[in-house]
VEXDREN-2710 file (C-alpha; in Angstrom, 1 decimal):
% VEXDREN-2710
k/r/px/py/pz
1/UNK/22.6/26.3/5.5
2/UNK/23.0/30.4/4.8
3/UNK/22.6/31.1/1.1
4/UNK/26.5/31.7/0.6
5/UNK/27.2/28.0/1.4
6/UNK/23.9/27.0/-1.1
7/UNK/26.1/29.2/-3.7
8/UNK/29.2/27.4/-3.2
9/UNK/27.9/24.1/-3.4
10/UNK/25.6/24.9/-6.7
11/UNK/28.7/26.4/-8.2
12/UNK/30.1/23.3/-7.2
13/UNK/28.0/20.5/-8.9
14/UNK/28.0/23.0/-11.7
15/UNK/31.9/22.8/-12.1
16/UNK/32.1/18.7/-11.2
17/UNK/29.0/18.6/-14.8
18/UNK/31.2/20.7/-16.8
19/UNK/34.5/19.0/-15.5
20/UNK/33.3/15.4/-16.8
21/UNK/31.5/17.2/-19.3
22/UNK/28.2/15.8/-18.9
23/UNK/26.4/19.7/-18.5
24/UNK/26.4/20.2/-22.1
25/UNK/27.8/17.3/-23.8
26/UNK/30.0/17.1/-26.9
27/UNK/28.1/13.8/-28.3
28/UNK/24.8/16.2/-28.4
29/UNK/26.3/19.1/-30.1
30/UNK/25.0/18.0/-33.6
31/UNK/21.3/18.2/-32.1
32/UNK/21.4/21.2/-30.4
33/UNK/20.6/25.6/-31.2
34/UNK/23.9/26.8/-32.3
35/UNK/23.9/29.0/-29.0
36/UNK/23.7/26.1/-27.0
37/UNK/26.7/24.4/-28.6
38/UNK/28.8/26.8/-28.5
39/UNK/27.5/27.0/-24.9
40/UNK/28.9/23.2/-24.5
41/UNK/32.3/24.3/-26.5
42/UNK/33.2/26.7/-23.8
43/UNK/32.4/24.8/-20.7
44/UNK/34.7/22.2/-22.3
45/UNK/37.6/24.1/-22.1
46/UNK/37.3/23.3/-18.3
47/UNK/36.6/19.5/-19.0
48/UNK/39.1/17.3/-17.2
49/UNK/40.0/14.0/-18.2
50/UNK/36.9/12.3/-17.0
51/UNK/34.8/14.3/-19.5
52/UNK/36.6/11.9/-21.9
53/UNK/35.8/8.2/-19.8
54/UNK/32.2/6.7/-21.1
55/UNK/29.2/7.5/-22.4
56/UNK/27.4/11.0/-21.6
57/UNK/24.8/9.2/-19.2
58/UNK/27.8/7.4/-17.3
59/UNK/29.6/11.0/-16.8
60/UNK/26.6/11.8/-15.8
61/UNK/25.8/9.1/-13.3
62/UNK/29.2/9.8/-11.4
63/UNK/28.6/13.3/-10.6
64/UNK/24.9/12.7/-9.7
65/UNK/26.1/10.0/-7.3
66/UNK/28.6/12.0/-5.6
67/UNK/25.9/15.0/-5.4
68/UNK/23.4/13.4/-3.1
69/UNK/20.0/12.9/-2.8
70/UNK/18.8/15.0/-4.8
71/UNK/20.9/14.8/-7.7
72/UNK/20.4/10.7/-8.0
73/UNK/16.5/11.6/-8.1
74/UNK/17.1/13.4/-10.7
75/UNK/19.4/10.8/-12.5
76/UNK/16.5/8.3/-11.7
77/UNK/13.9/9.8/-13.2
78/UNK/16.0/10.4/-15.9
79/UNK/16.3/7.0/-16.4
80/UNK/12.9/5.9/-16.9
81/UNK/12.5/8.1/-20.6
82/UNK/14.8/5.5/-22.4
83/UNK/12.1/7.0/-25.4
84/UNK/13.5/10.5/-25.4
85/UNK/16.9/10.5/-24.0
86/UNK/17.9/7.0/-25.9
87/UNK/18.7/3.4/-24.2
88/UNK/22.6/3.5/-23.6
89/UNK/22.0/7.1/-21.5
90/UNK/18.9/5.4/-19.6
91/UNK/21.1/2.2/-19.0
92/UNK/23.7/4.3/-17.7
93/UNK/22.2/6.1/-15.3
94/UNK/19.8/3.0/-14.1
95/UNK/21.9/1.6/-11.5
96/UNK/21.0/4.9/-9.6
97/UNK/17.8/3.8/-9.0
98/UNK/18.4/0.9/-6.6
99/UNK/22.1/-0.6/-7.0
100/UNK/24.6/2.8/-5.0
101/UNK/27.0/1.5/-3.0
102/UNK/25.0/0.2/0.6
103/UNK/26.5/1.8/4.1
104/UNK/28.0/-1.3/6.1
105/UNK/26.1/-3.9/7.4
106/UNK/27.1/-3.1/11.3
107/UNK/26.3/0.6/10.7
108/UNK/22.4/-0.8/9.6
109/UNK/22.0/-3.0/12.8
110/UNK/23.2/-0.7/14.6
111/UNK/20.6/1.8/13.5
112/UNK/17.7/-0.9/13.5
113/UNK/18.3/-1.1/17.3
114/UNK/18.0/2.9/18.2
115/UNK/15.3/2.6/15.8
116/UNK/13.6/-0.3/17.5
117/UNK/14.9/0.1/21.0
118/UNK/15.6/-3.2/21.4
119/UNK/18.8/-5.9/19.9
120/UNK/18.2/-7.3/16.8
121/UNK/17.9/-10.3/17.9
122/UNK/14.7/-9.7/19.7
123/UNK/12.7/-9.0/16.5
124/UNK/14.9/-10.8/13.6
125/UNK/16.6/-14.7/13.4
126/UNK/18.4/-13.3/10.5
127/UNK/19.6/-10.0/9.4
128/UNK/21.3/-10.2/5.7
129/UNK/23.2/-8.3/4.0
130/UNK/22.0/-5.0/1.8
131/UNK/20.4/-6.4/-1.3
132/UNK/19.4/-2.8/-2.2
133/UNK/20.7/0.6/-2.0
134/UNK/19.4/3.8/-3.3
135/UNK/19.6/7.5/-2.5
136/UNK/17.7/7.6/0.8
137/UNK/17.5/4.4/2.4
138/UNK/18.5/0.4/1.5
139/UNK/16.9/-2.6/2.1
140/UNK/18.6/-5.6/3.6
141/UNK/16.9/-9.2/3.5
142/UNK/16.0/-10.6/7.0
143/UNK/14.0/-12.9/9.1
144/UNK/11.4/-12.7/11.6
145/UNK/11.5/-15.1/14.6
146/UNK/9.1/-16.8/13.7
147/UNK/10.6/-17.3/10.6
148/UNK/8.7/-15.2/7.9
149/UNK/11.1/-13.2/5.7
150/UNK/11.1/-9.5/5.4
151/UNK/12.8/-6.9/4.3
152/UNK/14.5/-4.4/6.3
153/UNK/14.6/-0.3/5.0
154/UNK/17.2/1.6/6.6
155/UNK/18.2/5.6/6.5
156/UNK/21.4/6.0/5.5
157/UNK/23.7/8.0/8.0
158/UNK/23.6/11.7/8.0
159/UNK/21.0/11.8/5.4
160/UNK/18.8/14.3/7.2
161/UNK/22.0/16.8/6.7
162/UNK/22.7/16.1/3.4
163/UNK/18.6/16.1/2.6
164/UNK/18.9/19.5/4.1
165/UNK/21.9/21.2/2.0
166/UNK/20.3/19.6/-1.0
167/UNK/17.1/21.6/-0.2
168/UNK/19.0/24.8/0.2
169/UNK/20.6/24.4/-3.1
170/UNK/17.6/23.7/-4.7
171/UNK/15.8/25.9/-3.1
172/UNK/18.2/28.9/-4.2
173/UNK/18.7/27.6/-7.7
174/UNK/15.2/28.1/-8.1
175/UNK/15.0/31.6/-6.7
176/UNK/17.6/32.2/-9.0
177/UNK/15.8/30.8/-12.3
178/UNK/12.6/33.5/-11.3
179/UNK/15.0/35.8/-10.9
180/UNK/17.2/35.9/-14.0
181/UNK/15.1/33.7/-16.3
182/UNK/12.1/35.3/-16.9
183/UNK/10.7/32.8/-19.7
184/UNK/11.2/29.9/-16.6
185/UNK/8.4/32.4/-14.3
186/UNK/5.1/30.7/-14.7
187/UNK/7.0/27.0/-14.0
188/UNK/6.9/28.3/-10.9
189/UNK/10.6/27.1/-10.0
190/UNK/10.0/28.1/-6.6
191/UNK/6.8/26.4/-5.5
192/UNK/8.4/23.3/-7.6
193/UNK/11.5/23.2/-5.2
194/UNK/9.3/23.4/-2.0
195/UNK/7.0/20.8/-3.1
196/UNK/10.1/18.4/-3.8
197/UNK/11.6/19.3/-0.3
198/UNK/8.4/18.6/1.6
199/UNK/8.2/14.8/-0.1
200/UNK/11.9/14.4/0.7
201/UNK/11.2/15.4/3.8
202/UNK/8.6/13.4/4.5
203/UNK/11.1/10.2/3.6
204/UNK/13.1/11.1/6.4
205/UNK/10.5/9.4/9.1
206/UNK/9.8/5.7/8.2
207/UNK/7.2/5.4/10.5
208/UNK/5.2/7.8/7.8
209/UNK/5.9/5.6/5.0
210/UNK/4.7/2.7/6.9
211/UNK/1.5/4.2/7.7
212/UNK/1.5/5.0/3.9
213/UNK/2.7/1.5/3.0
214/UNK/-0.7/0.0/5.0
215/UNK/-3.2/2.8/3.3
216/UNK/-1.6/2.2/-0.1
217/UNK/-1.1/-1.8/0.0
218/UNK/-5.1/-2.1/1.6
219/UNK/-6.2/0.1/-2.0
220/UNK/-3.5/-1.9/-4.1
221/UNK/-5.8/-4.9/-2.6
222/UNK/-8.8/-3.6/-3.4
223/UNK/-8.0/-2.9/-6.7
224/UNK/-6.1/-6.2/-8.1
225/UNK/-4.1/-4.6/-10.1
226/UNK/-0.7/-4.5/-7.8
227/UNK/0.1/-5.8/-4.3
228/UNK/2.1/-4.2/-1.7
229/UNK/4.0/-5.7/1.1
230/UNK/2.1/-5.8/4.5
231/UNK/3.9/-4.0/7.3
232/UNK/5.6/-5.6/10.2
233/UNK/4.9/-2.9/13.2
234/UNK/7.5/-4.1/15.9
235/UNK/9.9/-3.4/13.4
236/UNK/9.0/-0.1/12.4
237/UNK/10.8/3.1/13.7
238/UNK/12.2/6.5/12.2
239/UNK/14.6/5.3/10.5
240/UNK/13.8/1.4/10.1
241/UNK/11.2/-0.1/8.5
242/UNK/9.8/-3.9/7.8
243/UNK/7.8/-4.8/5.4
244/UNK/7.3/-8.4/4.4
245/UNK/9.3/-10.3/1.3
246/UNK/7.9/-8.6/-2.2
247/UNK/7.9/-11.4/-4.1
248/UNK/9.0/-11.6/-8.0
249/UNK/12.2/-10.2/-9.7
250/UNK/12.8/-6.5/-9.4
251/UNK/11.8/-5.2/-12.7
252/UNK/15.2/-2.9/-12.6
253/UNK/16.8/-6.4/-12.9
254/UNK/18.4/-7.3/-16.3
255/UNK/17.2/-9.8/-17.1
256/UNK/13.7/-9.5/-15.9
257/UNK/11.8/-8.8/-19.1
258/UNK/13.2/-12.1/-20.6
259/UNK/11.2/-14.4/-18.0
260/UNK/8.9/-16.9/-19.5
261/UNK/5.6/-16.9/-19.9
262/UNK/6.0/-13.4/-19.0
263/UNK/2.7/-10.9/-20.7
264/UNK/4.8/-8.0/-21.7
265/UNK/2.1/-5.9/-22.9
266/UNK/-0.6/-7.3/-20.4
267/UNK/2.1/-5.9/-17.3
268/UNK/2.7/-2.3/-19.4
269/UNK/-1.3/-2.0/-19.2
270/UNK/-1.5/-3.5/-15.4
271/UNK/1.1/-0.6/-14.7
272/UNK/-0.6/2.2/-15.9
273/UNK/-4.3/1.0/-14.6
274/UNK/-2.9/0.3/-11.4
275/UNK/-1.4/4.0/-11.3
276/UNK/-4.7/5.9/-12.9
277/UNK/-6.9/3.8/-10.1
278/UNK/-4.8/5.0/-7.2
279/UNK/-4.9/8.2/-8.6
280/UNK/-9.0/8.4/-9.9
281/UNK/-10.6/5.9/-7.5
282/UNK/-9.0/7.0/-4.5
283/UNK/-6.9/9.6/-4.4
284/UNK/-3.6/8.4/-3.0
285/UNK/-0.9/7.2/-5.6
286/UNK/2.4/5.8/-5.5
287/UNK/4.9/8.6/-6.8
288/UNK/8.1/6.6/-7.0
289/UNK/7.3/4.0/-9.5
290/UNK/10.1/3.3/-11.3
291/UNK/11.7/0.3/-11.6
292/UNK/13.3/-0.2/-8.4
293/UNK/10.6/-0.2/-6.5
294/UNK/8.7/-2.8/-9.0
295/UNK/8.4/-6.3/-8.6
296/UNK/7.2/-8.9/-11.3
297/UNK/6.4/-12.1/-12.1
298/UNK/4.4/-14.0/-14.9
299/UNK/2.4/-13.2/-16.4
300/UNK/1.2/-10.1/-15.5
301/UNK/1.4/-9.4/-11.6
302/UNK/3.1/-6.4/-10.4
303/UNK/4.5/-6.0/-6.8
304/UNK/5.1/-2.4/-5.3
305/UNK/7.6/-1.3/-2.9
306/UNK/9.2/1.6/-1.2
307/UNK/6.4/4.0/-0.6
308/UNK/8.5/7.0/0.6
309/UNK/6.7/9.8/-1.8
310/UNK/3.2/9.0/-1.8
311/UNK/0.8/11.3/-3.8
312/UNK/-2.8/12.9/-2.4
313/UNK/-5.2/14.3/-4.8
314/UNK/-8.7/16.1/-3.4
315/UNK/-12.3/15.4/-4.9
316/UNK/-11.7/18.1/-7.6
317/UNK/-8.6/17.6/-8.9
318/UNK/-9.7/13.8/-9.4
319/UNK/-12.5/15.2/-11.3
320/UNK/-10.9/17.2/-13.6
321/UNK/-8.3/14.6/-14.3
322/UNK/-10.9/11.8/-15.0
323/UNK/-13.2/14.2/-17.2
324/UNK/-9.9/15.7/-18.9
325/UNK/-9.1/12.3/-19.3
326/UNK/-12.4/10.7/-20.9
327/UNK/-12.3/14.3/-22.6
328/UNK/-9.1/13.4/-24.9
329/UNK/-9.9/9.4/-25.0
330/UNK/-13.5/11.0/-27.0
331/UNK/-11.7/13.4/-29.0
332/UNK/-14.1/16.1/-27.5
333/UNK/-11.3/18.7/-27.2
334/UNK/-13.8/21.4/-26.7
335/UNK/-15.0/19.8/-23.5
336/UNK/-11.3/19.4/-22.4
337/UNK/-10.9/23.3/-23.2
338/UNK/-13.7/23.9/-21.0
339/UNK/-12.2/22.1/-18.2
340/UNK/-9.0/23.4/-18.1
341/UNK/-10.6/26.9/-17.8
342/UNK/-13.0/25.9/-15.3
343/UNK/-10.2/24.2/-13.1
344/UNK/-8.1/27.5/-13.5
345/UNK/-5.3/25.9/-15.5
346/UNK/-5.9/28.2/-18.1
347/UNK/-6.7/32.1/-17.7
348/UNK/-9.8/33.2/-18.4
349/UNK/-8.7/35.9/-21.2
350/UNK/-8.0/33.4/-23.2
351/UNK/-10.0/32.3/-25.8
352/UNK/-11.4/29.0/-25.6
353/UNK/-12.0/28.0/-28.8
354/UNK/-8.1/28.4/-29.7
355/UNK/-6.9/26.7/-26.7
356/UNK/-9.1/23.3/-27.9
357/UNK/-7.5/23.8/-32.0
358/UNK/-4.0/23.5/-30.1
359/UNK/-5.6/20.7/-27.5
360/UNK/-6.0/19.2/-31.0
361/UNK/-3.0/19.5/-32.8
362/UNK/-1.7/17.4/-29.7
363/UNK/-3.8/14.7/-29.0
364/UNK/-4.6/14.1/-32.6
365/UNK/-0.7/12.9/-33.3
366/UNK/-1.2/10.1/-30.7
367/UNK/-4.5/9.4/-29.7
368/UNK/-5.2/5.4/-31.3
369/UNK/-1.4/5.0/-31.9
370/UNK/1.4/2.8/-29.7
371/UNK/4.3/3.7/-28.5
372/UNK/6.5/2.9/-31.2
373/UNK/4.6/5.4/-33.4
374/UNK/4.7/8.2/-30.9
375/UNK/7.7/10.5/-30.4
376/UNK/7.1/11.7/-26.2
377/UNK/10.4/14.2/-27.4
378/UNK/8.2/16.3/-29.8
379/UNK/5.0/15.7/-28.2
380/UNK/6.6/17.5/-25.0
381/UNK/8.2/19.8/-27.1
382/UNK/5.3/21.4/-28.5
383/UNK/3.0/21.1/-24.9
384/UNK/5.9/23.2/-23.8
385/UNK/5.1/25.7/-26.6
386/UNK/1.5/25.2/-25.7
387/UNK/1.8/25.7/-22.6
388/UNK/4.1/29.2/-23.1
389/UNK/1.8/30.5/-25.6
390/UNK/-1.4/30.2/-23.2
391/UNK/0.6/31.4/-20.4
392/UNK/0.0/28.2/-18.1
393/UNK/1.6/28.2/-14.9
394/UNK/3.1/25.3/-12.9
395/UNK/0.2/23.6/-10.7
396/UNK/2.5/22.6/-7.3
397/UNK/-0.8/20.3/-5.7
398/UNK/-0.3/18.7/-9.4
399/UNK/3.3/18.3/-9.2
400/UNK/3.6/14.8/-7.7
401/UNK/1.0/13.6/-10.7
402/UNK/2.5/14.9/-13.4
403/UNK/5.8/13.7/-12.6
404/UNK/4.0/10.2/-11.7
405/UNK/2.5/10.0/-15.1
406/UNK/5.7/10.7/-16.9
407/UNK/7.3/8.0/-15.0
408/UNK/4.6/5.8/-15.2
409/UNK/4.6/6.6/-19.5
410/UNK/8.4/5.7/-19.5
411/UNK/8.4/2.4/-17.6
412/UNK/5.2/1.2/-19.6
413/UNK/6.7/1.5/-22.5
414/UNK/10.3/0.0/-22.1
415/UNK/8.1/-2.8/-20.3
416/UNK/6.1/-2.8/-24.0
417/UNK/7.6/-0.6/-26.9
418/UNK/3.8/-0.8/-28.3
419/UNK/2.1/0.2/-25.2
420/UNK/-0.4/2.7/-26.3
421/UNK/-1.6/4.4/-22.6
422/UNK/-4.8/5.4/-23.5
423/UNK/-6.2/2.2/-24.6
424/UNK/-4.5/1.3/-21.1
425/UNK/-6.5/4.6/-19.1
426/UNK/-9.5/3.5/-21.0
427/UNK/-11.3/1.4/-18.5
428/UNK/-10.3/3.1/-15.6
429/UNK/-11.6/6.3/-16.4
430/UNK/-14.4/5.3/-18.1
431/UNK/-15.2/3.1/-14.7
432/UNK/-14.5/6.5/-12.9
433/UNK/-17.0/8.3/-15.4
434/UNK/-20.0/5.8/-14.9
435/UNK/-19.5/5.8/-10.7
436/UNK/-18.8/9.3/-10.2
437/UNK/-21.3/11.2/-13.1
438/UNK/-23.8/8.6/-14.0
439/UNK/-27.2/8.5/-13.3
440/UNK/-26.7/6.1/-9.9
441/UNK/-23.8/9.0/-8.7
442/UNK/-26.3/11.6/-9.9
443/UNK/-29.3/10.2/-8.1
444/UNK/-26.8/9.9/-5.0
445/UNK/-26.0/13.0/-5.2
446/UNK/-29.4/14.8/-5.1
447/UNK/-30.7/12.4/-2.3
448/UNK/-27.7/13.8/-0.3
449/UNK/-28.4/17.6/-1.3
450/UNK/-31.8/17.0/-0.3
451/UNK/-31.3/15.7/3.1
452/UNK/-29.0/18.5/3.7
453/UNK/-31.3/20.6/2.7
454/UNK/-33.8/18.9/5.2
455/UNK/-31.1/18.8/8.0
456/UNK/-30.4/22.6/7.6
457/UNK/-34.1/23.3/7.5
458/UNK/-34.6/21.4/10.9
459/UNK/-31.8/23.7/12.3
460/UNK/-33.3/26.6/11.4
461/UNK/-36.8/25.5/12.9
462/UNK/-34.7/24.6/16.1
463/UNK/-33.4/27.9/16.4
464/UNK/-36.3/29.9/15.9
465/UNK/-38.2/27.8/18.7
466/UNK/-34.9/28.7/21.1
467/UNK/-35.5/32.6/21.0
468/UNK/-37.9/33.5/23.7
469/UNK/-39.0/36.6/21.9
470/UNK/-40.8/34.6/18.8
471/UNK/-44.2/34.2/19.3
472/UNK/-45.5/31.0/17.1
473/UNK/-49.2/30.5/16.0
474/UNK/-50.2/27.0/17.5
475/UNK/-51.7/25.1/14.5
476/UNK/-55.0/23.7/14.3
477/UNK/-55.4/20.4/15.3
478/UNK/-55.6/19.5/11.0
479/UNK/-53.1/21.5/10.3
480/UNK/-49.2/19.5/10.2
481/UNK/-46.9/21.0/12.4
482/UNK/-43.9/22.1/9.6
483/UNK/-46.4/22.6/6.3
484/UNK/-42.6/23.7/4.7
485/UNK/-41.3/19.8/5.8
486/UNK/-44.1/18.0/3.7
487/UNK/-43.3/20.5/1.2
488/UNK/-39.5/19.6/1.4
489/UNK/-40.7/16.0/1.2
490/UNK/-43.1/16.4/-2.0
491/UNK/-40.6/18.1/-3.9
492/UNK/-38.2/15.5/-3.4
493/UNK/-40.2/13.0/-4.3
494/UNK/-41.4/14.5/-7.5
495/UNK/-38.0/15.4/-8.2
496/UNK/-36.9/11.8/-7.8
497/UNK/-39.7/10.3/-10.1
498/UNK/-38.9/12.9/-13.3
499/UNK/-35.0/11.3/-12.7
500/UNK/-35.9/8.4/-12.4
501/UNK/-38.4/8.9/-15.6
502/UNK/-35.3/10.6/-17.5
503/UNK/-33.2/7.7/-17.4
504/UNK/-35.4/4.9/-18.0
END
């Protein structure tokens, strides 16, 4: 798509928001800079009469819906912040998470079988209806021949073109933002929008997310916290993919919180220690987990599905979450400080000491407290300010994480109003703390350095005996043949017994 027809259809979706009046909406005027009502005054002067049909968030949800892919991302993760944007604009926009309108059933068979290269009937006894449908893909409920139910994800058709204009649009929007917005700079709008488009991207070929689904569901396992369907491979193609029956009641349903027996704050904390072990213990995450693609049942067991936008973090940036983490759970802000200069997050003319008072001023508010006592509006409010004042720029490898966590926040708490997350992370990271920096992990890790050291030592010794010009003294029959390996050996040894001496 050139960047003319990227223009148009930004312009476009800007005029369809103003039309229904959902860009800058009349019920939030009272709340807002008197620049950015008047703002919302003028662009009603456009407003047709759908600005005046329904709630802001159901305005909303009609244009997202019609905008694609995209957009109803957006409008889903949206939803999950009931706790800043207010319960009647999260309900409204919550059936955009897994209840669109599905494709027709004989354009989703007819898919399964390019997908599959074989009639449906060779891998399925059944194949139901749609019993999901969201912005990428829907589910339909189905049967294996030998009669073990599964559920059937299928791309919807033409979505590859329509992921594509999306990605232009977004992609110029946010060339736009660095361009005329300087203040928006260091969110990095740019490397944001790229790191968006390769996850969507990646959506596109289901035979990735199944090879996701099986990494992911063998951790989940591991774990205990959530299961994950197992895959079904002769029914897994580009754009089909079979998973076996998730079990429970999707947690987007209704009425889901009101089953008996059901542990309401023992699931919130299941959620978010299920989430911080992905992301700490092994560094692959789910990055969609909102409630359409959780399943629950009592009293406490959580069921993961759809596992389209899967997170990676490296060795480092697991460390530096953990010890950030276990940083803020101890109140040592100064350590926290430290990290986020040592990790880069911060620049390094800064000064250290201020950036841990304003570390303070934020986790004091909410550190020990629920939910309920917490406002997430002004907390992210003033990181936002933090973040300006201290220049800290948009991390792109951290983008998946961040917008995980947020997620993750929101659906905890509507599953618990009192969930307080960092009794939740407690355990997890302080699991992560004792593994990966205790003394065991320590010793571990100087045994390793030393037999590298050994193994690069040996090298050397091989290499020197390969040049023909080196002339070697042959030792004395008394004397060891590599004086500087018993040397290597004695050192290690003496270095194990004053750590082992330390810690007892």
């Amino acid at each position: 798509m050139t960047d003319l027809a990227a223009f148009a259809r930004l312009v476009g979706m800007g005029w369809r928001l103003a039309r229904a009046d959902a860009l800058v909406p009349r019920e939030a005027e009272p709340y807002l800079p008197s620049g950015v009502a008047a703002l919302g005054a003028a662009l009603r002067l456009v407003a047709g009469p759908q600005s005046r049909q329904g709630r802001p968030g159901a305005r909303l949800a009609r244009v997202l819906e019609c905008s694609g892919p995209v957009a109803i991302k957006l409008g889903q993760f949206l939803a999950t912040r009931a706790d800043i944007f207010g319960e009647p604009f999260a309900d409204d926009l919550s059936h955009l998470k897994d209840r669109l309108a599905p494709f027709p059933q004989a354009q989703a068979r007819a898919a399964v079988e390019a997908a599959l290269g074989k009639p449906i009937e060779a891998v399925f006894a059944e194949f139901g209806p749609a019993v999901a449908a969201a912005s990428i893909a829907q589910a339909h409920s189905a049967t294996l021949i030998d009669g073990t139910p599964v559920a059937v994800k299928v791309l919807r058709p033409g979505i590859e073109q329509q992921v594509a204009q999306d990605s232009a649009v977004l992609l110029l929007a946010a060339r736009m933002a660095e361009r005329m917005i300087p203040t928006a700079r260091r969110l990095e709008p740019a490397a944001f929008a790229g790191t968006v488009i390769r996850a969507l991207n990646l959506e596109l070929d289901l035979r990735f997310e199944a090879a996701g689904a099986d990494e992911l569901a063998a951790i989940m396992a591991k774990d205990g916290f959530m299961t994950g369907p197992a895959v079904v491979w002769e029914g897994v193609g580009r754009r089909a993919l079979t998973l076996t029956w998730a079990r429970g009641t999707a947690l987007s349903d209704p009425g889901a919180l009101a089953l008996e027996t059901l542990d309401r704050p023992a699931l919130a904390a299941t959620l978010t220690r299920g989430f911080l072990s992905q992301a700490l213990n092994h560094g692959l995450f789910h990055a969609d987990l909102h409630e359409g693609n959780l399943f629950i049942a009592a009293p406490a067991q959580l069921t993961a599905v759809d596992f389209g936008i899967l997170g990676r973090l490296g060795p480092m940036e697991r460390r530096y979450l953990a010890e950030i983490l276990w940083g803020f759970l101890n109140r040592d802000y100064t350590r926290v400080a430290a990290l986020h200069f040592e990790a880069g997050y911060v620049a390094a003319h800064h000064d250290v000491d201020a950036f841990a008072q304003a570390l303070r001023a934020v986790g004091e508010p909410v550190l020990g407290r629920d939910a309920s006592q917490v406002s997430m509006g002004r907390l992210l409010a003033q990181l936002f300010e933090i973040t300006a004042l201290f220049d800290m720029h948009l991390r792109p490898e951290l983008v998946l994480l961040q917008k995980t966590m947020v997620t993750v926040e929101g659906v905890a708490r509507r599953i618990d109003p009192g969930h307080d997350i960092w009794a939740a992370a407690d355990p997890v990271v302080r699991g992560w703390i004792a593994c990966e920096l205790g003394p065991a992990a320590k010793l571990q890790a100087l045994l390793k350095d030393a037999a590298d050291a050994i193994a690069g030592m040996a090298r050397l010794a091989r290499a020197q005996g390969a040049k023909p010009a080196l002339r070697v003294k042959e030792p004395s029959p008394r004397e060891p043949h590599h004086p500087w390996l018993c040397f290597a050996f004695g050192a290690l040894a003496a270095g194990l017994a004053c750590l082992a001496f330390a810690y007892l």
